[in-house]
N, C-alpha and C positions, 0 to 999 in steps of 0.2 A: 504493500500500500504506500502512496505516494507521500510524504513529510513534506508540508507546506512550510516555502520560507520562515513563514512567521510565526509558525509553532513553535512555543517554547515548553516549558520542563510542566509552568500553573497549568495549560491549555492541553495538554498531556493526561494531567492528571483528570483533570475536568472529562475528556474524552474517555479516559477509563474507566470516569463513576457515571459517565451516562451509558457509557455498554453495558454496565454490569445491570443497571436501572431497565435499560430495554430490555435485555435477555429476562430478567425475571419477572417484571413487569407487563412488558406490551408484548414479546414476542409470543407467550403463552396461550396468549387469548386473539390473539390475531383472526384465527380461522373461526371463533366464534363471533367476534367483534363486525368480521365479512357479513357475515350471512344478518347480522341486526342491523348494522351500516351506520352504528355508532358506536364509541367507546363507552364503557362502565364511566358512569358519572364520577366514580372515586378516585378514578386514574390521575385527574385530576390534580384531588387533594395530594394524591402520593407522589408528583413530580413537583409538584411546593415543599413540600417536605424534605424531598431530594434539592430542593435549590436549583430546579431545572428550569423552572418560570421565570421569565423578565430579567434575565442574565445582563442582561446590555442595560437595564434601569436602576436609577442612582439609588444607593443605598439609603438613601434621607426617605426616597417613598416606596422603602422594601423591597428595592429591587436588588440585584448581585451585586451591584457597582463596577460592571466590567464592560467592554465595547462590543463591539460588531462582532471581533475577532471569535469572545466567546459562543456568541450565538451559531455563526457557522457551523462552529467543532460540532453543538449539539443537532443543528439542523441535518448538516451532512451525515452524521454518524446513523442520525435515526431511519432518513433516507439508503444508505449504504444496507444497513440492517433490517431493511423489507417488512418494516413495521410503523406505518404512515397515518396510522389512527389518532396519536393524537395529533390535533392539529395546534402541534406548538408552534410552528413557523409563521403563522398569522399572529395567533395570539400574544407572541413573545416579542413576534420579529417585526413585525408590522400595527398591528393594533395600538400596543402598551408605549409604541412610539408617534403616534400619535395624540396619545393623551399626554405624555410626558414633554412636547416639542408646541404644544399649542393647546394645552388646556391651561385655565389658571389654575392655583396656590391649591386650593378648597378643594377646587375638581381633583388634581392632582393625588391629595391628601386622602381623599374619599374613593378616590376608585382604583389606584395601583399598586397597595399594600395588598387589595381582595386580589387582583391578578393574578401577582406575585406568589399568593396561597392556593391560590385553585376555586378561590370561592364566587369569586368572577371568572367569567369564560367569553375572551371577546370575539366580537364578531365585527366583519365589515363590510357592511351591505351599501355596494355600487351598478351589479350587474340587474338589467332588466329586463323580462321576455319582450324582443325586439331589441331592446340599446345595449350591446356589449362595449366594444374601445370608445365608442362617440358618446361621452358622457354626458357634453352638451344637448343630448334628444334623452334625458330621462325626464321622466314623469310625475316622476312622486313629487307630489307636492305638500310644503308645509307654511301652513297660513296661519300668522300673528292674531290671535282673540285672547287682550288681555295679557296674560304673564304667563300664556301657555301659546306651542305652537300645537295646533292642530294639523296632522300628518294624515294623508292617502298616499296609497299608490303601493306596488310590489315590485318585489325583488325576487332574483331568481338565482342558481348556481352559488349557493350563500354556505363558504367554508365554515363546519361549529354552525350551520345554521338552527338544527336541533336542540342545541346544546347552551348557546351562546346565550347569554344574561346581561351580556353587556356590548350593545351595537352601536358601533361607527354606522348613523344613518346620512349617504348622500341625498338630499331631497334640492327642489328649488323653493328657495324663500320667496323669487322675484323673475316668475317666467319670463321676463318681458327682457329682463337682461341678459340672458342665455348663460356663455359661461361666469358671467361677475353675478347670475341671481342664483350662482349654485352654493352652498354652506352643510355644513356635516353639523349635524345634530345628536347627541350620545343619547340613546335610548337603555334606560335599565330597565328590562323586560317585566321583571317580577313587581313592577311597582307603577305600571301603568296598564291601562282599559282599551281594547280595541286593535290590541295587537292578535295576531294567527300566524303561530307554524303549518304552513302546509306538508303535503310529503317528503317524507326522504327521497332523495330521488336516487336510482339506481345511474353507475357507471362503468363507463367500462374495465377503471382501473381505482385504485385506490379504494376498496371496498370498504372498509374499514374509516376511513376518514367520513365523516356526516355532509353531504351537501343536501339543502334545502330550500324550500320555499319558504319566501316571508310576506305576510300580507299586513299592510294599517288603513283601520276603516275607523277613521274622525280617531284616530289614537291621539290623545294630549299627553303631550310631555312640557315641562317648565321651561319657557323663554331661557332659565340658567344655566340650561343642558348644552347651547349651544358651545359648539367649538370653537374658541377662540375669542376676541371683543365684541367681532360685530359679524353680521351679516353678507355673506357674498364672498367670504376667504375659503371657501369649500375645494375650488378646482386649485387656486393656486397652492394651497396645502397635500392635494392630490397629487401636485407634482412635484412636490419637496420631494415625497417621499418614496413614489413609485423607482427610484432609482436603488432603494433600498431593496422594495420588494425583486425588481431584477436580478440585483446581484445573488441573493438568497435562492433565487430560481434558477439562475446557472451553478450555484455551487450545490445546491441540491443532483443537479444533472450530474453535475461531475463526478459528487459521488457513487452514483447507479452508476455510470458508466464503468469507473474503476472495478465494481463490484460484477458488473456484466463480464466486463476483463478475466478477472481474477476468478471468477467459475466455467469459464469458459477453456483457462487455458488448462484447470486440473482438469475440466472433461476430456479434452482431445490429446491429452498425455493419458487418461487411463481407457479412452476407446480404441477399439482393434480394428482394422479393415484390411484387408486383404493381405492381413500375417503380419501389419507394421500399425504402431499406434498412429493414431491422425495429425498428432505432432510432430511424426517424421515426415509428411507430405510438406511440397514445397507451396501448395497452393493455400495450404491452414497455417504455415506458416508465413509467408506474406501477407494474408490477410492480418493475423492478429500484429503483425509490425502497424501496420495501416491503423489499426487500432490504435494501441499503442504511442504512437507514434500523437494523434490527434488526443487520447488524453494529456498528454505532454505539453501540449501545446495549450487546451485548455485552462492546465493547471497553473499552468506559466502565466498566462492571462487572468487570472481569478485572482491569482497572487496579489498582482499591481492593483487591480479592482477592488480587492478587499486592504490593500493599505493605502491608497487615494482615500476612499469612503471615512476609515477612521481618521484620517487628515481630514477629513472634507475637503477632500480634493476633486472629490469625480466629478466631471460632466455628464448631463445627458444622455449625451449622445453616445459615447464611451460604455454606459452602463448599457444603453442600447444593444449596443456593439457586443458585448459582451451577454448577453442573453440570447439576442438571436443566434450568434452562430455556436454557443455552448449546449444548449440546449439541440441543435439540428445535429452537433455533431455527436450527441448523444443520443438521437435518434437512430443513425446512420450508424457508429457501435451497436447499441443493443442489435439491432436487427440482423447484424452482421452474425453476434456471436450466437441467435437466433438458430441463423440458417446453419453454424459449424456445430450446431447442436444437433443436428438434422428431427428426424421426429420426435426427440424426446422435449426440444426446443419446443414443441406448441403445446407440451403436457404439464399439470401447474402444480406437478409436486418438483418438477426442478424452478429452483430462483430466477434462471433467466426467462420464463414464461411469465411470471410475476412481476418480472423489472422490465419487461417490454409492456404489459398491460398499463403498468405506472406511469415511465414515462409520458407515453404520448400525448401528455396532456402540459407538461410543462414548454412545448412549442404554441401552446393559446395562454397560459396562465402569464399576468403580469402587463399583460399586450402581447397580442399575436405579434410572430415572427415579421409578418408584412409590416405592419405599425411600425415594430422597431426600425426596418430600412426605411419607411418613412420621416422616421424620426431623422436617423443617422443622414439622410439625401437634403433634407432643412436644412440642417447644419452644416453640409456642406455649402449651401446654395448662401450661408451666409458671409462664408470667405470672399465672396465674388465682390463686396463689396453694396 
């Protein structure tokens, strides 16, 4: 397994107490976990416990006190280790940084010490049947009555949507203004009227992880819930920080990838064919070089991405950059060691049947592959002058 530059001796260790936490914890119940398409509500409590929540959130509102770096180690590992039920990488990686980057003092104080425990479980509702990437055409609308906003409208493909008590809701405060009348509103589920989980909805991978429907019919929540001073910072807060979620999403890939690798190559060193293992052919082995070759390059890449980020260094476009082609080339792997698997490859008691069903979805998550070149062809078009 690959040693990123900037692991050291703490992130190490940290790595070896969430392996030990997944093997005993989530890997056990994985295949029951599948078939319900949500985690045991406790799991929760027991990865607070563990000090596996809100790793990157200051320890003043219970969080680890540690950066981006840590989160990785736990994201990747859980990924690598073919146990994706919980959904900490939202929760931990995306949510809790939201509240702690643009909520005030109070909010802060009140809602990321419960994360941090398990006793909150956040969510972040932006996607809508019909508006995926074009955030600017969602619907949900939340209209000022009073010192409450009044919310309609649904969301859909909702990570923890089952589960989640505590939602990042995008709505528009202010149709008329498209992207400046968008604002994210934090909804605690358990303490308002007019909310509905719809179904679990079945996928094709990640069985175990909750995706859901969410509906608000006239649901009020307190004018104080919103995020941030005022009204209409919803999209530009949306893009603080999707650069975060990017990067999380390639280093998730990379670690499937590795792991697609590394089962692939003890398979074709112990299969037989025609009286030589498949690791003496010249064609299994040029392929997994190709492999090989392109986690390297990845990994190399993720490197500089993930210490830009704890600088606040990255661009955009950059995180772009590195999502679309980490994730494709993690497509282009698995499927590879797929077919060197030959038939056993589509049967889902081996892991590369598993880690191909998973993948394919981290080429749509964050912004589809195409978004990111569009993102990346912007920014070039700004050099032009």
């Amino acid at each position: 397994m690959r040693q990123p530059a900037w692991l050291d001796s703490e992130l190490e260790t940290l790595r070896d107490s969430a392996r030990r936490f997944y093997e005993t914890e989530l890997l056990p119940h994985e295949e029951r976990w599948g078939h319900q398409q949500v985690v045991d509500r406790d799991v929760w409590y027991k990865a607070g416990e563990a000090g596996l929540l809100c790793p990157g959130i200051s320890e003043a509102f219970g969080g680890g006190g540690g950066n981006f770096k840590h989160e990785i180690v736990l994201f990747s590992e859980q990924g690598r280790m073919l146990c994706p039920g919980l959904g900490n990488s939202l929760h931990s990686g995306i949510v809790a940084h939201y509240i702690e980057n643009f909520a005030s003092e109070s909010q802060k104080h009140a809602w990321l010490p419960k994360m941090a425990s398990g006793h909150l479980v956040g969510g972040l509702a932006m996607t809508e049947p019909g508006t995926g990437s074009d955030l600017q055409s969602i619907r949900t609308t939340a209209r000022r009555e009073g010192n409450e906003y009044v919310i309609n409208g649904t969301k859909t493909y909702i990570t923890n949507g089952s589960t989640a008590n505590l939602i990042c809701l995008v709505a528009k405060t202010d149709p008329a203004q498209g992207a400046r009348g968008i604002s994210i509103i934090v909804v605690e589920t358990d303490k308002v009227k007019g909310f509905r989980r719809g179904r679990t909805l079945a996928k094709v991978g990640l069985h175990s992880q909750d995706t859901a429907e969410l509906f608000f019919d006239d649901m009020r929540v307190p004018c104080e819930n919103l995020l941030g001073p005022e009204e209409g910072q919803g999209f530009r807060q949306l893009m603080k920080e999707l650069s975060r979620e990017r990067v999380i999403t390639a280093a998730m890939s990379l670690a499937c990838m590795e792991r697609a690798i590394e089962e692939t190559l003890r398979f074709v060193a112990d299969r037989k064919v025609f009286g030589q293992s498949l690791l003496q052919m010249q064609n299994t082995r040029f392929k997994l070089a190709e492999c090989q070759t392109k986690a390297a390059l990845a990994g190399a890449f993720l490197d500089e991405c993930v210490d830009k980020l704890v600088r606040g260094q990255l661009d955009g476009a950059t995180a772009a950059m590195a999502k679309w082609w980490i994730t494709e080339a993690c497509g282009q792997v698995v499927d590879e060691c797929v077919q060197l698997h030959g038939g056993a490859g589509y049967m889902l008691e081996y892991p590369i049947a598993r880690l191909y069903q998973n993948v394919r979805i981290h080429r749509i998550l964050a912004g589809t592959n195409e978004i990111m070149k569009e993102l990346i062809a912007r920014d070039m078009e700004k050099s032009l002058g």
